[in-house]
C-alpha positions as CSV (number, residue, x, y, z in Angstrom):
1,X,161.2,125.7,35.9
2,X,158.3,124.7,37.7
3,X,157.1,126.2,40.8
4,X,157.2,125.1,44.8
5,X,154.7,124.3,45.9
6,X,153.7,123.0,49.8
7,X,150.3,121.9,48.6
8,X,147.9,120.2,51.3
9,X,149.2,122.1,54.4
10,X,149.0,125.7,56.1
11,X,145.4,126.8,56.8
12,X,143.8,122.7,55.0
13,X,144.5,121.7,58.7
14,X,141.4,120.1,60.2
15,X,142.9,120.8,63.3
16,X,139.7,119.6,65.5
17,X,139.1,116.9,63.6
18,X,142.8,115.8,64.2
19,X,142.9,116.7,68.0
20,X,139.6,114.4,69.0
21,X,141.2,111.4,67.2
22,X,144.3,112.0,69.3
23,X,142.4,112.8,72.4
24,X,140.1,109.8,71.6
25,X,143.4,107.4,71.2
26,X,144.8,108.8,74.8
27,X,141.6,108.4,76.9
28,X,140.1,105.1,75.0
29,X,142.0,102.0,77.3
30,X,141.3,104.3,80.7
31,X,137.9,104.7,79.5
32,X,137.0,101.3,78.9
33,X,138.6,100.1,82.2
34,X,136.6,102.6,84.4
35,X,133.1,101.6,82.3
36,X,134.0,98.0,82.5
37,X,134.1,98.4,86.6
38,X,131.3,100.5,86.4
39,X,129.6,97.9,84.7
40,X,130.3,95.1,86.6
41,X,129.5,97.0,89.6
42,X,126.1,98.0,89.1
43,X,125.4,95.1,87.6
44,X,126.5,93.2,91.2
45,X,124.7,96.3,93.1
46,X,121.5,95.1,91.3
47,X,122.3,91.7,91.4
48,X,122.9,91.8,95.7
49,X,119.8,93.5,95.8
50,X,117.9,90.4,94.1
51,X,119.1,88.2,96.6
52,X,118.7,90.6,99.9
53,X,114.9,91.1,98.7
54,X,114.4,87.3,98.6
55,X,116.2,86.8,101.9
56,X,114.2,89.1,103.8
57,X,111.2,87.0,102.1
58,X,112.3,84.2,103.8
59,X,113.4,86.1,107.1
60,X,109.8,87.3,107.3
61,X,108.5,83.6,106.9
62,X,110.7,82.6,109.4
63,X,109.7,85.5,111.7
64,X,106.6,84.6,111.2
65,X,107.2,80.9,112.6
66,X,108.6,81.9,115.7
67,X,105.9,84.5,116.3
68,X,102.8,82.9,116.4
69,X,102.5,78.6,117.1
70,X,102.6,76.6,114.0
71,X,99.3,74.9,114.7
72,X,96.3,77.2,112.8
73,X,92.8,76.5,114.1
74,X,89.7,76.9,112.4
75,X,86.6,77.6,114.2
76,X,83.1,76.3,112.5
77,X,79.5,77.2,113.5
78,X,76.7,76.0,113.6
79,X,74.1,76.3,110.8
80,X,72.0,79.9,111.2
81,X,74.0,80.3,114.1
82,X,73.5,84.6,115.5
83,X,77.2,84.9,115.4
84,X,80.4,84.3,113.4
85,X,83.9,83.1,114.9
86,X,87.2,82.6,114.0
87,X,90.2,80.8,115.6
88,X,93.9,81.9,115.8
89,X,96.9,79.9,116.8
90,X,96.2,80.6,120.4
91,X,93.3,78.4,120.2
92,X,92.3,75.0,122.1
93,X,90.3,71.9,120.1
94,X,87.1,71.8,121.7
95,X,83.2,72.3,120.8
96,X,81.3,75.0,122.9
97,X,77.6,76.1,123.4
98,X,77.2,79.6,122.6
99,X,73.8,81.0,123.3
100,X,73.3,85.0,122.1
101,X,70.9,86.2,124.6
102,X,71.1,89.7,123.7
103,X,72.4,91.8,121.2
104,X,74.3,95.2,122.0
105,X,72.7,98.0,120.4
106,X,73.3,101.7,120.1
107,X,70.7,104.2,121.7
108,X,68.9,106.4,119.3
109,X,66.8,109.7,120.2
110,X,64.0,111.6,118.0
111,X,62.8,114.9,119.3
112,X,59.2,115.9,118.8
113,X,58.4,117.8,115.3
114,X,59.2,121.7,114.4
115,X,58.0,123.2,111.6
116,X,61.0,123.0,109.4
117,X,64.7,122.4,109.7
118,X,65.6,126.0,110.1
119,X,63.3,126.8,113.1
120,X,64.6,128.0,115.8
121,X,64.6,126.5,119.1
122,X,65.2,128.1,121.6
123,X,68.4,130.0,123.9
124,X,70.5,128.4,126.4
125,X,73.0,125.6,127.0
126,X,72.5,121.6,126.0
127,X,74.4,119.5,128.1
128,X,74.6,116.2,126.6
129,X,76.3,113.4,128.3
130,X,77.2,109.8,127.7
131,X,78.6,107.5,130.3
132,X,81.1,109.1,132.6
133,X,82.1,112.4,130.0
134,X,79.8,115.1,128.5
135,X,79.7,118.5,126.0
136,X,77.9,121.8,125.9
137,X,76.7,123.3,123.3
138,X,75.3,127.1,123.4
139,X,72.8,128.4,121.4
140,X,72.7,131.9,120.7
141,X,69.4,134.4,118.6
142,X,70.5,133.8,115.2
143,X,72.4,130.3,115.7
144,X,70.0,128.2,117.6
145,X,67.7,127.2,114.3
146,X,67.4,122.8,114.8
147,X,69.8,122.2,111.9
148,X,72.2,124.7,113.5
149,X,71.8,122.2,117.0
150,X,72.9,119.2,114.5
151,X,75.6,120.8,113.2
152,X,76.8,122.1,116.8
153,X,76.6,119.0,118.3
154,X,78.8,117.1,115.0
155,X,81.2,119.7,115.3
156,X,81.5,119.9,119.5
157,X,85.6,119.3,120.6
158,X,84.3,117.2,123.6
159,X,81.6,115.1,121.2
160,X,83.1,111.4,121.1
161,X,80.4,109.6,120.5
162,X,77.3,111.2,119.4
163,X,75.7,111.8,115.9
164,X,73.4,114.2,115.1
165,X,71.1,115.0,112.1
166,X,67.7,116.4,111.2
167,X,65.3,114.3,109.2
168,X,62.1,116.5,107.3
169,X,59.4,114.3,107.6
170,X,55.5,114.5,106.6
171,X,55.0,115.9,109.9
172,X,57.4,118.4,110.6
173,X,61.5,117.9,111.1
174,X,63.1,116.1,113.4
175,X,66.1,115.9,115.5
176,X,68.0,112.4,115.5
177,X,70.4,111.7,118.2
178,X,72.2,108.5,117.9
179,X,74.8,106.9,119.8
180,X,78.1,105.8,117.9
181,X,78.8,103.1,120.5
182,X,76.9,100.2,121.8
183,X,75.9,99.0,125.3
184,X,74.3,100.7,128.4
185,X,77.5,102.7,129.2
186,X,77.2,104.7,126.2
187,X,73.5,106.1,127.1
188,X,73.0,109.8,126.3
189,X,71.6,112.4,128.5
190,X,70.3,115.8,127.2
191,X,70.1,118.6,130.2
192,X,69.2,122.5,129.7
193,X,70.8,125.0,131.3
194,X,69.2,128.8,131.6
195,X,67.6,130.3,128.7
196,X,63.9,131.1,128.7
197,X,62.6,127.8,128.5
198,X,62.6,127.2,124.6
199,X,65.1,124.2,124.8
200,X,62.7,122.3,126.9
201,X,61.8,120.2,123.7
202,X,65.4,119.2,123.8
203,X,65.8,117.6,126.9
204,X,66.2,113.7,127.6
205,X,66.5,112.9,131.1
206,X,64.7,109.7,131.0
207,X,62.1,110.9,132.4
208,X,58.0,111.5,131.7
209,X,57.8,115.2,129.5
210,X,61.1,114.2,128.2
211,X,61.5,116.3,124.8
212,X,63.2,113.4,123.1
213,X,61.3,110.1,122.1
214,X,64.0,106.7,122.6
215,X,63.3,104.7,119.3
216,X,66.1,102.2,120.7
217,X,67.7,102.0,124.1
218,X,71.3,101.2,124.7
219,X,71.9,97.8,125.5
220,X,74.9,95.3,126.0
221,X,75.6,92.0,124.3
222,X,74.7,88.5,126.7
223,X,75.8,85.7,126.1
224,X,76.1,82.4,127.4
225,X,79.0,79.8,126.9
226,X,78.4,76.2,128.2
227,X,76.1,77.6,131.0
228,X,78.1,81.0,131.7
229,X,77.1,84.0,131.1
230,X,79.2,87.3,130.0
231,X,78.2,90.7,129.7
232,X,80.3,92.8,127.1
233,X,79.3,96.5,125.7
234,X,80.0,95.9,122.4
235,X,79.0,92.6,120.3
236,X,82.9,91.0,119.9
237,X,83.5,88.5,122.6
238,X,87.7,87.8,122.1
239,X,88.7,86.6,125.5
240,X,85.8,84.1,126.2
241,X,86.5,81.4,124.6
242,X,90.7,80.7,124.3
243,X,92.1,81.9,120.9
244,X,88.7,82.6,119.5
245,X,87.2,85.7,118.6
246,X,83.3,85.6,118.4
247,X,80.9,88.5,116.5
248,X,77.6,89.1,117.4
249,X,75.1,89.5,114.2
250,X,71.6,88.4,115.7
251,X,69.9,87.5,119.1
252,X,68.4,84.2,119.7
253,X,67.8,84.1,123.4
254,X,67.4,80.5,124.9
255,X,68.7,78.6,122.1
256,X,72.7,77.3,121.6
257,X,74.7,77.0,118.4
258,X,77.9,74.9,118.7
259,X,81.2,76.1,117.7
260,X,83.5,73.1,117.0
261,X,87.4,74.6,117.1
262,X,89.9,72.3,115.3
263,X,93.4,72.1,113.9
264,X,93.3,73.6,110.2
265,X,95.6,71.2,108.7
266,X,95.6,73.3,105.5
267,X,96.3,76.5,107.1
268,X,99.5,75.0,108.5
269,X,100.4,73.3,105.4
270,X,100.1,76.8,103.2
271,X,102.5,78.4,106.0
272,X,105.4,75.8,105.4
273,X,104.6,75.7,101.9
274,X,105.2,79.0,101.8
275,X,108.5,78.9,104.0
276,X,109.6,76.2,101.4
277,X,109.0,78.2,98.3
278,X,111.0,81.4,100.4
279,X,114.0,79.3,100.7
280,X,114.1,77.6,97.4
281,X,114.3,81.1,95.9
282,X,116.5,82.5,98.0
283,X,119.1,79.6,97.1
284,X,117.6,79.5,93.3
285,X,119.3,83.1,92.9
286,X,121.9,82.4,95.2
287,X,122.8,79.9,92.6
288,X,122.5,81.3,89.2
289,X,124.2,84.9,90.8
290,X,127.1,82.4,91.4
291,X,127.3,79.8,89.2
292,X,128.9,80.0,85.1
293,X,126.7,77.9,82.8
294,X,129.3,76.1,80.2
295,X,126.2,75.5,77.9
296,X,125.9,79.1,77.5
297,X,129.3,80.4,78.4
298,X,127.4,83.3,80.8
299,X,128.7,83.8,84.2
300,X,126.8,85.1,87.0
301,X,126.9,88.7,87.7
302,X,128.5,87.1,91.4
303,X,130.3,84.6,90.1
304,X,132.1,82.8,92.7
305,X,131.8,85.6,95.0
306,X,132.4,84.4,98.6
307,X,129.5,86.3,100.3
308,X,126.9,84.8,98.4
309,X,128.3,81.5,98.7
310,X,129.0,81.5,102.6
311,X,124.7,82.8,103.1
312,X,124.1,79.5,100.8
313,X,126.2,77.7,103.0
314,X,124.6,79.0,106.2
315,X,121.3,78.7,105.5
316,X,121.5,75.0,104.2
317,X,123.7,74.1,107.2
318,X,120.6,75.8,109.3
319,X,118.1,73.0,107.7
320,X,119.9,70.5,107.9
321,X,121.0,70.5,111.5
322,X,119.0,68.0,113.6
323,X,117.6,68.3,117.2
324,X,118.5,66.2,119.4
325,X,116.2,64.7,122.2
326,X,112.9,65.9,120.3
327,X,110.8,63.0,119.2
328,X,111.6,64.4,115.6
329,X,114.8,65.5,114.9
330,X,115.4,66.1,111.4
331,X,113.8,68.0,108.8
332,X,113.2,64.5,106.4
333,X,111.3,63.5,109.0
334,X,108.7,65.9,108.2
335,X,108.5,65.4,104.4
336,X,111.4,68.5,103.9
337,X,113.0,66.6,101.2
338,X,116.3,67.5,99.9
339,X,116.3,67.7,95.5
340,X,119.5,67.8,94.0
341,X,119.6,71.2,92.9
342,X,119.7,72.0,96.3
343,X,116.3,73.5,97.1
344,X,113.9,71.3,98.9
345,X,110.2,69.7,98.0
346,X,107.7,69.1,100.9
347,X,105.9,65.9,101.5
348,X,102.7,66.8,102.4
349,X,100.9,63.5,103.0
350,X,104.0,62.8,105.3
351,X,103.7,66.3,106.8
352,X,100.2,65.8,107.4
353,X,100.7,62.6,109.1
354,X,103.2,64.1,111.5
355,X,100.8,66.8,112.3
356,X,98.1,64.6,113.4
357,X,100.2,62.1,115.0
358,X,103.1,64.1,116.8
359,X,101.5,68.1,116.8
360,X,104.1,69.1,119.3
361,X,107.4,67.2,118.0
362,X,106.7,69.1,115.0
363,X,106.7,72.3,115.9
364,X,109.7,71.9,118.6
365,X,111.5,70.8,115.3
366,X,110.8,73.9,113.7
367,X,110.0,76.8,115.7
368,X,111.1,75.3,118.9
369,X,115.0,76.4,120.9
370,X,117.9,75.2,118.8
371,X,115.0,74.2,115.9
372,X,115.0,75.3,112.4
373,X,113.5,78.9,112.8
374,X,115.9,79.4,115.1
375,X,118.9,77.9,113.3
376,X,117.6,80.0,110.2
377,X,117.0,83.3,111.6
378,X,120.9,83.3,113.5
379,X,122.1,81.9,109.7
380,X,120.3,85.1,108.2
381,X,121.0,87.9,110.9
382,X,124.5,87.4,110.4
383,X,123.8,88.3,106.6
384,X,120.9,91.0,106.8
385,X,121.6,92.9,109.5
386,X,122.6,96.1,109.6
387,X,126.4,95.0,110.3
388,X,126.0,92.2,108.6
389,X,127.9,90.4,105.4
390,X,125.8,91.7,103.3
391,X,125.9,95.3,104.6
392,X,129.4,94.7,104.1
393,X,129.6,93.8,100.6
394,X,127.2,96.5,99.7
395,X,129.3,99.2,101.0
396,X,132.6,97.6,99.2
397,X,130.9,97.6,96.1
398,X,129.4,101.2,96.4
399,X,132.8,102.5,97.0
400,X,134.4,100.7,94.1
401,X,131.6,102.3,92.0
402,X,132.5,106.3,93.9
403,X,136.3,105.5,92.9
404,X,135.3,104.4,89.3
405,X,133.2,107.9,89.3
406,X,136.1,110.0,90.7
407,X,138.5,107.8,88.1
408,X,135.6,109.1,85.5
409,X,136.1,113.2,86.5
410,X,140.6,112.7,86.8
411,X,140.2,111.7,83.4
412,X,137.7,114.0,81.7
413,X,139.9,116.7,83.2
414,X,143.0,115.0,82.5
415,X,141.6,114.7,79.1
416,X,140.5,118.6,78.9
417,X,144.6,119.8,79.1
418,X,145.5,117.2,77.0
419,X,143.2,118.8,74.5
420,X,144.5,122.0,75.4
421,X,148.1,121.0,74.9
422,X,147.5,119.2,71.4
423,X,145.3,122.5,70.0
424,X,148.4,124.7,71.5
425,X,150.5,122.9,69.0
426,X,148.8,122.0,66.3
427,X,147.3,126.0,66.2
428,X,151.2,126.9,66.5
429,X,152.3,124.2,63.4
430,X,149.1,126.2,61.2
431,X,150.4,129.6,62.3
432,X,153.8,128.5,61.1
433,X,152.9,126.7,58.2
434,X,151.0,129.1,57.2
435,X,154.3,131.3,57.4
436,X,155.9,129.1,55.7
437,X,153.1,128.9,52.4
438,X,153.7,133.2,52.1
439,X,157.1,132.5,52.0
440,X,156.8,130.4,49.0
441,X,154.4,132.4,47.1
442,X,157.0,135.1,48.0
443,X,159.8,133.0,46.5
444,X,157.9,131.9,43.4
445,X,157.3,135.7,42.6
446,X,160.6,136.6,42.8
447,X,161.4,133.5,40.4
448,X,159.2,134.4,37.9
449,X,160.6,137.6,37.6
450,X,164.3,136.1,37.1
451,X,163.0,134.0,34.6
């Protein structure tokens, strides 16, 4: 008689191994549901964030429309003219005589020689004073050497605008005091106050037996436009002439250079150029977020998504509005041309016509009330503001994503008792089959002996 046998079970479990393959089965569908939404999700997160960072592009060129006029100028000078100028939006067509009869300078001071740097120079206080303010600096036995008076002044709370530094030359060192600031205003005075006397060589009053030697005297910038002359302190000139900022370099008393201001036709070209290219991206990914390509069978990561849509839908609604009563009252008539992708190309040789011929037509069409900055920048507010469509979307998305998340941690601890539960039985089904395997051997025993 042959023996039983329960070959194959009892302690050959692979109990583990069994349990993660059942766990495995149980969590696999919920798994894949909350990575598919977490997916898609992120992958619309990112994708929102492509099209909000080229809408903002384009709000900024927009912005930039309405802040300053559309017409640039450009201002040109004359050949080995003393002074250099440049034109903003603010500026009128016109040529001008500009004559640089002086140039501002910046005072400078040298004292008379010491020995060396580290002499030292005397007790006392140095009062030094430039227009309307002044410092003191005291000088004490064993901190009054010259380059200690440098550093002093340098370092001085009150010192706005006074340099200071010792130059060692063949014939002893110096003491160099210069102004940081142009024009007569900024003049320095050096006064000394008690000690024994030993700061004389310091003092600059402007005076004979002055201490100080002036190797440049302050002065301020004249000028002359058409006939008229203007005093400044410093050598930039920006509210002479209307929108144009002028730079002293050089002095050429009594002779004029010509500055011929113009419209920069190129200038205002690049700015709408640039305005074009903003919104032809912003609708580019607009599109292909939005769109499913049959030829590829690939949907956009917003495909169909009513948010995206609507901002297309605004925004070419905003360019193609017209305005009416302006000599120019559509964007075609400008050279905006409409492709049939929906993005638009510019006619420049029609633009440039309309700027010549009919300045202010074109810029009440685009930056004027009710024109297409304006049009575009309500269109886009409703969409990037703060409480806006897009701020809305954002925040629907992010919470999908925090439910997926929380979906995530319900399972993984869902999950855990399952685990727990299946290695409860299974351990119980190895304890008792286990049991069950001493049994036998116990049964087979006693057989053997029978037989």
């Amino acid at each position: 008689m042959s023996d039983l046998s329960f070959g194959g079970v009892g302690s050959g479990l692979d109990i583990a191994g069994i349990v993660n393959q059942l766990v495995s089965a149980e969590r696999s569908g919920t798994d894949a549901r909350i990575n598919r939404t977490l997916s898609q999700s992120n992958a619309q997160i990112s994708a929102l964030g492509n099209f909000r960072a080229a809408a903002d592009a384009l709000q900024r060129q927009v912005t930039d429309l309405t802040k300053t006029g559309l017409t640039q100028f450009a201002a040109t000078v004359q050949k080995d003219s003393p002074f250099s100028a440049t034109a903003s939006d603010k500026a009128q067509a016109g040529t001008y005589a500009v004559t640089v009869q002086q140039k501002a300078l910046s005072q400078s001071l040298r004292s008379g020689a010491f020995a060396a740097a580290d002499t030292p120079v005397g007790t006392g206080t140095l009062r030094i004073g430039m227009g309307e303010g002044s410092f003191d600096i005291e000088l004490t036995d064993g901190d009054n050497a010259l380059s200690a008076v440098a550093n002093a002044i340098n370092r001085a709370p009150g010192n706005t605008g006074v340099n200071a530094r010792v130059v060692v030359a063949d014939g002893g060192a110096h003491l160099i005091l210069s102004s940081r600031n142009a024009g007569s205003d900024n003049a320095m005075t050096i006064e000394v106050i008690g000690g024994a006397g030993g700061l004389d060589a310091l003092q600059y009053l402007g005076v004979p037996g002055d201490g100080f030697t002036q190797t440049q005297a302050a002065q301020d910038a004249v000028i002359e436009v058409d006939g008229l002359t203007i005093t400044r302190s410093s050598n930039s000139f920006d509210d002479v002439i209307p929108g144009v900022s002028l730079r002293i370099n050089e002095q050429n008393p009594g002779e004029a250079f010509n500055i011929t201001v113009s419209p920069d036709l190129d200038k205002t070209v690049s700015r709408l150029t640039s305005l074009v290219s903003a919104y032809n991206a912003t609708m580019g990914i607009a599109r292909n977020l939005t769109r499913y390509d049959p030829a590829t069978r690939q949907a956009g990561a917003l495909q169909g998504d009513a948010t995206l849509r609507g901002a297309s839908s605004a925004l070419r609604n905003a360019l193609n509005g017209s305005m009416e009563g302006n000599a120019l009252q559509t964007r075609a008539s400008i050279g905006f041309n409409s492709a049939t992708d929906g993005t638009i190309t510019l006619d420049e040789t029609k633009l440039r016509s309309m700027l010549t011929d009919q300045p202010e037509a074109v810029e009440r069409l685009l930056s004027g009330d009710g024109g297409l900055a304006s049009r575009m920048t309500e269109a886009l507010n409703g969409y990037l503001g703060d409480e806006g469509r897009l701020a809305a979307k954002r925040s629907s998305l992010d919470a999908r994503v925090k439910m997926a998340n929380a979906d995530q941690v319900n399972l993984d601890r869902r999950m855990d008792q399952v685990r727990a539960g299946l290695e409860r039985q299974f351990n119980a089904l190895d304890t008792l089959v286990g049991q069950m395997t001493s049994t036998s051997s116990f049964l087979n025993a006693q057989l053997s002996r029978l037989l």
